[in-house]
N, C-alpha and C positions, 0 to 999 in steps of 0.2 A: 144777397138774397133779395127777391122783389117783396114789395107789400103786399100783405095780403089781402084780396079784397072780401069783401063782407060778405058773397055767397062762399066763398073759398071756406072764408071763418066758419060757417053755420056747419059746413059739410065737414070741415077739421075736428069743429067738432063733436060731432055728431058722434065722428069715426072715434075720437078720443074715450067718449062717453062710456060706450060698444067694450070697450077695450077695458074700462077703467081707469083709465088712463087725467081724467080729464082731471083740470083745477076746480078747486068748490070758490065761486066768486067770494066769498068770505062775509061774513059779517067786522067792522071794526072791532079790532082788538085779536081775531083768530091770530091762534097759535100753530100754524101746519109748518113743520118741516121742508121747505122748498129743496132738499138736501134727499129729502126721502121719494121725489116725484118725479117720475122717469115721463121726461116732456123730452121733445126731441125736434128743434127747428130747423134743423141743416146738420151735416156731418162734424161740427165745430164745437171745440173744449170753450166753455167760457170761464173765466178766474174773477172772483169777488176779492177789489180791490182795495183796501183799506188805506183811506187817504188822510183820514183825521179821525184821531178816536182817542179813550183816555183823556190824559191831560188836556190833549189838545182837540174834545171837540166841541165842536159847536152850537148855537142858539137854534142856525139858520139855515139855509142852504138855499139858493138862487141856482136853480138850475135852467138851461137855453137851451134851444136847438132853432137853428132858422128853417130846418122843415119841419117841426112840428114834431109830436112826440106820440109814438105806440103806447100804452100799459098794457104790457105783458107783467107773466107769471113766468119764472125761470129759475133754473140751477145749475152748475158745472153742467151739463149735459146739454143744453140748450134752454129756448124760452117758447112760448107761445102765447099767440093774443089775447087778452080779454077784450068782453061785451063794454069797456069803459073807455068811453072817449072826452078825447077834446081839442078841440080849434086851437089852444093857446101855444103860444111858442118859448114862454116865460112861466117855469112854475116855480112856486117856494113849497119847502120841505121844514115842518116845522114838527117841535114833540107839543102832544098832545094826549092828556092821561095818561101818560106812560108810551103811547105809540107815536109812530113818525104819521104823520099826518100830510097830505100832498093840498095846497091850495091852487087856485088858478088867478091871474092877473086879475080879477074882480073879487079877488077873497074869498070867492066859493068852493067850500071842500069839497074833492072831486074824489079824495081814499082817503081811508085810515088803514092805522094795522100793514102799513107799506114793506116793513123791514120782515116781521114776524109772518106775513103773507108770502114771501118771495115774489112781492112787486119791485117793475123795472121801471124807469122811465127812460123807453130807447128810442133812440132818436130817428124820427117814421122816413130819413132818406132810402131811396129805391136802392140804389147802389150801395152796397157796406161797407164802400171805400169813400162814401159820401157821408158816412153816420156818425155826424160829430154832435159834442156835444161842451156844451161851457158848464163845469161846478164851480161855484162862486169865485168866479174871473179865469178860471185857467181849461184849457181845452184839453179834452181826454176824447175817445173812440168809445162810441158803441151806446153806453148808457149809466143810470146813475141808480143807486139807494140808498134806503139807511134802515140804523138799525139805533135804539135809544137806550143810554147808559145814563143812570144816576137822571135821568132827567134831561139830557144833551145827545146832541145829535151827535153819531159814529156816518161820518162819508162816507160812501163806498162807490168807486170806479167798475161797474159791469163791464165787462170787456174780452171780447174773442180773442183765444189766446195770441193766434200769430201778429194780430194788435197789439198785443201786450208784450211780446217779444221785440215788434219796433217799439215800441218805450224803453227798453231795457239798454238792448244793445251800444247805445254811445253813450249812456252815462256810466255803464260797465267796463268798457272799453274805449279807447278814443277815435272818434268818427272818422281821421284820418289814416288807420293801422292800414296795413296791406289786406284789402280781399279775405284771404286764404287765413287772418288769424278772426277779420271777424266774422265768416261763415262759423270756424269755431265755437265762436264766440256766442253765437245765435244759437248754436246746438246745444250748447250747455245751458241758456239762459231758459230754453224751451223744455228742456230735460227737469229743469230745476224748477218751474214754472207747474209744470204736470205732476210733480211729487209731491209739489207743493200745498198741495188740495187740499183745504180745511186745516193748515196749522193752526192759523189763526181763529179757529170757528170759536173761541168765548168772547169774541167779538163780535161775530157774524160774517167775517169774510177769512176768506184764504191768506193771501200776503199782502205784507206791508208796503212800503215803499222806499225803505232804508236797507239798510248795508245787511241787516240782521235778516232780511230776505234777499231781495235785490234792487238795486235803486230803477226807481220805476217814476218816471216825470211826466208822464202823457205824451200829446199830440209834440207839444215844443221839442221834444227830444231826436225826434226822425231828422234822419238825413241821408240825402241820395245812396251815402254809400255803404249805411249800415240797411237800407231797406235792400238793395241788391244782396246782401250776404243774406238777410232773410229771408226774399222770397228764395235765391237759386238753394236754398235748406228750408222751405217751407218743407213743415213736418216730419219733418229728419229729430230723434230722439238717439240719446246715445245709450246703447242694451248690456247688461252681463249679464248672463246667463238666462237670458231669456225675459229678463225684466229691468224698466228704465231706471239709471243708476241716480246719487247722489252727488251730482256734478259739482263739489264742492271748486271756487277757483277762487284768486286774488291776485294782489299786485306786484310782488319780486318776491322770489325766491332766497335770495340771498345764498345762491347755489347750492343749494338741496331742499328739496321735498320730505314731507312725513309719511308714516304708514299713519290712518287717519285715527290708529287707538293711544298713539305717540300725543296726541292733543285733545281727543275726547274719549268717550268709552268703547264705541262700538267697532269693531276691525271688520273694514269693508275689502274685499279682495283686490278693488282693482284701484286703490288708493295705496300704494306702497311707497314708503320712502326711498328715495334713490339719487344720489348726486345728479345736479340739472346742469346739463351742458352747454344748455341756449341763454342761461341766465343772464341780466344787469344788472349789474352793481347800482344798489341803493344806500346811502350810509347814514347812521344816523346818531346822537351818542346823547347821553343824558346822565347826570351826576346827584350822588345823592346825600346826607350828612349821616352817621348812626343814629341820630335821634328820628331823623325821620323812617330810616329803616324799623326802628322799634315801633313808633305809633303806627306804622303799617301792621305789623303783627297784631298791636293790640286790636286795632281796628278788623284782623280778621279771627282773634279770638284766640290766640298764640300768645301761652302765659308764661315767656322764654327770658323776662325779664329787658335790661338792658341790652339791645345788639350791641355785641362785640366783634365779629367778624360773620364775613357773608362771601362763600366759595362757591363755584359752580363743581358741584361732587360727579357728574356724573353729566356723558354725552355719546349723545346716537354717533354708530359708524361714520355716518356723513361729517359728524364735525356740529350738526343741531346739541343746543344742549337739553338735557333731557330729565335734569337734578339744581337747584338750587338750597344749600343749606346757611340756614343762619343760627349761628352761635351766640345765645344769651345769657347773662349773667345766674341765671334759673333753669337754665334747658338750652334747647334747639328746636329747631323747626326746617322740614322739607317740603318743599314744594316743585311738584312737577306739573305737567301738562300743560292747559291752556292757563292753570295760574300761575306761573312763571310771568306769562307778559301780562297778567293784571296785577299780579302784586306789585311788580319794578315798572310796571309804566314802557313794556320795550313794544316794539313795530316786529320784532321776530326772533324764532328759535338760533340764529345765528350771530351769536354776540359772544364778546371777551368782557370781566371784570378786570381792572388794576387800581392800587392806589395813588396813579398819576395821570394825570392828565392825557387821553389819547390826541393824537393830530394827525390828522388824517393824509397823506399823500396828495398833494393837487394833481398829478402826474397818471396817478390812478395806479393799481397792483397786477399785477401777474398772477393768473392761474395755471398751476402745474397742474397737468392730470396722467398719471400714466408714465412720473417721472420719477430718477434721482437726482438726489440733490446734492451736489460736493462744492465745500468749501475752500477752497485754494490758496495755501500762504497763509492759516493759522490757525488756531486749534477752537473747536468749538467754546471755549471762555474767552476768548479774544473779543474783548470789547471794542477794535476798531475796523473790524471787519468791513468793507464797503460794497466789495462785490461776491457774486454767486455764481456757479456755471449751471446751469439744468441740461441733465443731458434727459435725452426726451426718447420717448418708446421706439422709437426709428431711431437710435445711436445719433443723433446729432444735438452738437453741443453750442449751448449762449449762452452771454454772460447777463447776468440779472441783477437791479441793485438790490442789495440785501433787505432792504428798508422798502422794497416793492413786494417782495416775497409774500402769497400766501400761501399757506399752506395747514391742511388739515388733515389729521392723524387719527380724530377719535379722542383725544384726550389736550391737543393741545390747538390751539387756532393761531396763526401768524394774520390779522387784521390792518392795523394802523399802523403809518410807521410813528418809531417810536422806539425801538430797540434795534439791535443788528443781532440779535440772538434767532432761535429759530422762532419767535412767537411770542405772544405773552400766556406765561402756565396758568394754571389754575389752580393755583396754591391760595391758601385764603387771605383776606382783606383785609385790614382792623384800622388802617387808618381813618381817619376824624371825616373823611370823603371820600363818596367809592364811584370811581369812575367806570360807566358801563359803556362800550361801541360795538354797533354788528351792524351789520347788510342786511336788506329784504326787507319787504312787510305786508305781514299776513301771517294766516294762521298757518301756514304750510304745506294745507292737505291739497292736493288735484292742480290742476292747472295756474302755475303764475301766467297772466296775461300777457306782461312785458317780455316772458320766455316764448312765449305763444307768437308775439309779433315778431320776435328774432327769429325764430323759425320760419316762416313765411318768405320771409325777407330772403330767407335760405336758400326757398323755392321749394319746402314740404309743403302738402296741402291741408286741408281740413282735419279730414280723418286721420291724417298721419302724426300730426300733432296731437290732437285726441286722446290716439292710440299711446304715443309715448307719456301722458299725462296721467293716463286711466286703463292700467295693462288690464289686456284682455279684454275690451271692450269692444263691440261693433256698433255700427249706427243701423239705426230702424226707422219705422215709420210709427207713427203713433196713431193712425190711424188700425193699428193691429193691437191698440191698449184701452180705446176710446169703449 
C-alpha cells in the first residue's frame, strides 16, 4: 500500500469521523481496546506478534526502520494514520508509569500509552514489500509495539499475515522440502495463524513465537523457495464445514495419526486417527530406574507409593498407545492422553516398554500393511526363528528377517530388533530399569510434515495431502472470513 499523504489523511479522516469510526488521539495512559475498533487500511489480517514477554521481557527496545516510521493506530483488521509524526529513523520504547513510552533519538517523548493505545510504529516504506523493520538487532516486516508487564517491556512484531506466514514456513518445515509439501505447509501455517487471533491476548498479542504456536523468526527466515509456496497459496485457508479448521501438524508420525480427543479434549471431525502410509521412521528410546518412575508420580500428585511395575494397559487400533498404568506399593495410577509423553519424557504415541535393553536395527524394519504373516520351519516359541515370508495383499510372497519385522495389531507392537518373537508384549515391567523405544514425534494429531514431504515426492499436490491429513476438508480463501 502507498503512504498516505497528508490531504489523503485529513479527508480519511474526516470520512472515519462521519462513520464513527475514527481513533481518539488519546491522552497518555488511555486505555481503548484497539481489538474493539473497526479501522480498515487494505483488504489484509495483521497478527500481534509476541517476541519477548514474561520472563523474558525487557527494559528496552531499539526500534529502526531506514525509511522512517508511520504512527498509526491499528488492530487485526488493519491500521490507520495518526496526526503524530516524526523525522527519526531510530526510536527507543521505554515503560514509563506503567505505559510503553516511545522516545526519539534526541530523547523527546513523542507517545505514551503506545501498547494500551493500539499504537504501531510501521515502517513509512511506499512499498510493503519494502517495510522492514530492526527490534533490538533483528529484522521483522511490517511494524512494532508494546505492551507493559510488572514494569517491562512485552515486544510485540506487528505484521501482515501473508508476512507472517513467510516467517513461519521454513522454520516449520525445511526450506528445501518439494514445492507441493510446502504450499502445504503455508496453508496450514496461514489457517493456524487466522484461528489464532487473540490466544495470547493477557499479553497483548495474538501468537508466540515457539513451538506452542508456531515458530515464527522474522525477516532471517524467508527463502526463495518457501516464499514461492506462499505467494502461489497466497490466501488459500484450509475450510470444514464452512469454517477455518485447526491445522494442528508436526514432525513424524511414527505411522499413525490421532483422532485429536485421543491427545486433548475436544473431537474435531477432520482430525481422525488412521494408519499414515507416507510415514518416516524416526526412533528414539529412553530408559528409566523405578525410583525415578515413583518421584515422577509424586511430583504429579499420585500417592501410589513405591513404583513396582509400569505396563502399557491399553492401545489405539493403529498400534498408538492410548493407556499407561503404574503399579505402586499403595495404589496405581493411569495416565493417558497428552500426559503419557510428559510423564515418561517420550517424542510420541508410538512406543514399546521392555525390561531389556532395546537395539535398534541399523538396516532399518519393514512395514507390512495389508498382509499375512507365516512363519516357516518352526512353531511360534521357536526361539531361533531367522526368517519370515509376508505374503502381501496381491498373493505374493518375500522372505523377511524376523528381527526386521514390524508389525502392529492393536495390542502388541514388533519395534526394535531384539527378539525373533512376533514383538515385544505389553505384559508389565518390574525390573530395577524400564526400557522405553518407539518412532515419531509429535503430538499425533493432523499432518506429520515429514509424511507431507514423502507424498509430494510421490507427485500428490497440496490439497491432496491436506485432504489425506484433514478428511473432509476443502481450501478456501480467507478473504470470505476477513
Amino acid at each position: 500500500m502507498k503512504r498516505l499523504t497528508k490531504t489523503i489523511c485529513i479527508v480519511l479522516a474526516l470520512c472515519l469521523m462521519a462513520a464513527g469510526l475514527v481513533f481518539a488521539e488519546g491522552e497518555e495512559g488511555e486505555t481503548e481496546d484497539p481489538a474493539s475498533q473497526a479501522v480498515r487500511s487494505d483488504d489484509s489480517t495483521y497478527l500481534w506478534i509476541g517476541l519477548q514477554y514474561g520472563s523474558s521481557a525487557v527494559d528496552k527496545i531499539t526500534v529502526r526502520s531506514a525509511d522512517g516510521f508511520l504512527i498509526v493506530k491499528g488492530n487485526n483488521k488493519g491500521w490507520t494514520e495518526t496526526d503524530i509524526k516524526t523525522s527519526s529513523t531510530t526510536l527507543t520504547i521505554v515503560p514509563s508509569g506503567g505505559q510503553a513510552t516511545v522516545v526519539d533519538e534526541n530523547g523527546e517523548t513523542i507517545l505514551g500509552g503506545m501498547g494500551n493505545g493500539g499504537y504501531i510504529l510501521l515502517s513509512a516504506a511506499e512499498d510493503p514489500e519494502d517495510r522492514l523493520i530492526t527490534i533490538n538487532g533483528s529484522r521483522y516486516r511490517d511494524g512494532a509495539t508494546a505492551t507493559v508487564t510488572g514494569g517491562r517491556l512485552n515486544v510485540i512484531n506487528v505484521i501482515e499475515l501473508e508476512h507472517y506466514v513467510r516467517g513461519v514456513v521454513a522454520n516449520e518445515m525445511g526450506y528445501t522440502y518439494p514445492l507441493e509439501a510446502l504450499k502445504a505447509q503455508a496453508i496450514a501455517a496461514r489457517s493456524y495463524g487466522f484461528k489464532s487471533i487473540n490466544k495470547h491476548k493477557n499479553y497483548g498479542f495474538d501468537l508466540c513465537t515457539t513451538q506452542d504456536c508456531q515458530v515464527y523468526r522474522g525477516y532471517v527466515s524467508e527463502h526463495d523457495s518457501t516464499d514461492l509456496a506462499c505467494s502461489q497459496t497466497e490466501g488459500q485457508v484450509l475450510t470444514y464445514d464452512g469454517k477455518i479448521v485447526e491445522t494442528y501438524y508436526y514432525a513424524y508420525s511414527g505411522g499413525a495419526t490421532l483422532n485429536s480427543e485421543d491427545v486433548w479434549m475436544n473431537a474435531l471431525d477432520y482430525c481422525r486417527g488412521k494408519v499414515d502410509e507416507y510415514y518416516s521412521d524416526y526412533r528414539w528410546a529412553v530408559h528409566y530406574t523405578m525410583d525415578e518412575l515413583t518421584q515422577e508420580m509424586v511430583n504429579r500428585g499420585k500417592n501410589i507409593g513405591e513404583v513396582q511395575s509400569v505396563q502399557i494397559t491399553k492401545r489405539h487400533s493403529t498400534g498408538a498407545v492410548a493407556e499407561v498404568t503404574f503399579v505402586g506399593t499403595k495404589g496405581s495410577a493411569t495416565v493417558t492422553k497428552s500426559t503419557i509423553l510428559s510423564a515418561l519424557g517420550l517424542k510420541s504415541f508410538m512406543f514399546a516398554i521392555n525390561d531389556e535393553q532395546f537395539v535398534w536395527n541399523k538396516d532399518g524394519m519393514a512395514t507390512v500393511t495389508d498382509a499375512s504373516v507365516s512363519v516357516i520351519g518352526a512353531s511360534e516359541q521357536d526361539d531361533n526363528v531367522k526368517d519370515v515370508y509376508v505374503i502381501g495383499a496381491d498373493g505374493g510372497v518375500s522372505s523377511v528377517s524376523a528381527s526386521d519385522l514390524r508389525i502392529s495389531n492393536g495390542t502388541m507392537v514388533s519395534m526394535p530388533q531384539g527378539t525373533v518373537s512376533a514383538g515385544w508384549t505389553d505384559d508389565p515391567v518390574s525390573s530395577d530399569v524400564v526400557y522405553i523405544a518407539g518412532s515419531g514425534w509429535g503430538h499425533g494429531v493432523g499432518m506429520p510434515q515429514t509424511s507431507a514431504r514423502n507424498m509430494a515426492d510421490l507427485g500428490f499436490n497440496c490439497e491432496q495431502i491436506l485432504k489425506y491429513y484433514y478428511e473432509g476438508t476443502e481450501i478456501g480463501n480467507i478473504a470470505d472470513f476477513q
